[in-house]
C-alpha positions in Angstrom: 83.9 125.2 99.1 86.2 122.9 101.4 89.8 123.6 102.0 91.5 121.1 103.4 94.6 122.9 105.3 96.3 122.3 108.8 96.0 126.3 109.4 93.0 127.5 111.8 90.3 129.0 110.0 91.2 132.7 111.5 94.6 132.5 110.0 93.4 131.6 106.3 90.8 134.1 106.5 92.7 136.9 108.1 92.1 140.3 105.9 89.5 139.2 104.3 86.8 141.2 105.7 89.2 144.4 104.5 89.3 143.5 101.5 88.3 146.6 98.9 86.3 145.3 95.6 86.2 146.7 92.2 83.3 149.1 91.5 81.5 147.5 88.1 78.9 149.3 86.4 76.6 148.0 82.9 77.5 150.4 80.2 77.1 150.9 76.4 80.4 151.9 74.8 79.1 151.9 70.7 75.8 150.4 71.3 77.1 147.2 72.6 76.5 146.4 76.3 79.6 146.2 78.2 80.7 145.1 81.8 83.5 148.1 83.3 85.2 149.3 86.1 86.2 152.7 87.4 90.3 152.9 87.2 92.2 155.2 89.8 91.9 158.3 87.3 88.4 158.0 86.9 88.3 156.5 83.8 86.5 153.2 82.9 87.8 150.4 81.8 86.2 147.3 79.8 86.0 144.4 81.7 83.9 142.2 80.0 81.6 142.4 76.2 77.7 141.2 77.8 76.5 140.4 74.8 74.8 137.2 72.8 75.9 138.6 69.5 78.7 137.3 68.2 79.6 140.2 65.9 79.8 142.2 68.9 83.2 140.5 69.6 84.6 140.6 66.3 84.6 144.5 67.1 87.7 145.8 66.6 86.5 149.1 68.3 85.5 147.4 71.6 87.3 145.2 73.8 88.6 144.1 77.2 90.9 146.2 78.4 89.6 149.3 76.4 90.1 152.7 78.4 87.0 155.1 78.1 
């Protein structure tokens, strides 16, 4: 990636190495495979459905955003 910018390299990237991620694990919530993370309360949360079946996202009982 290029970004064209008149600030020095040090000053766009300043932080970045402190940066804290997301901890995402593969799970199964009702036998459908499904991308989460860990919230503050220890809880997961649905991120994303990983699935090639398109029934799995006409699921009302799983979906982005779900807290387990």
């Amino acid at each position: 990636m290029i970004l064209w910018t008149p600030l020095p390299a040090e000053q766009v990237l300043a932080g970045l190495d402190r940066q804290e991620y997301p901890s995402y694990e593969s799970i199964s919530v009702a036998g459908i495979p499904v991308l989460a993370e860990r919230t503050a309360d220890c809880k997961k949360r649905v991120v994303r459905i990983n699935s090639s079946d398109l029934s799995h996202y006409l699921n009302q009982d799983v979906y982005p955003g779900l807290i387990i």
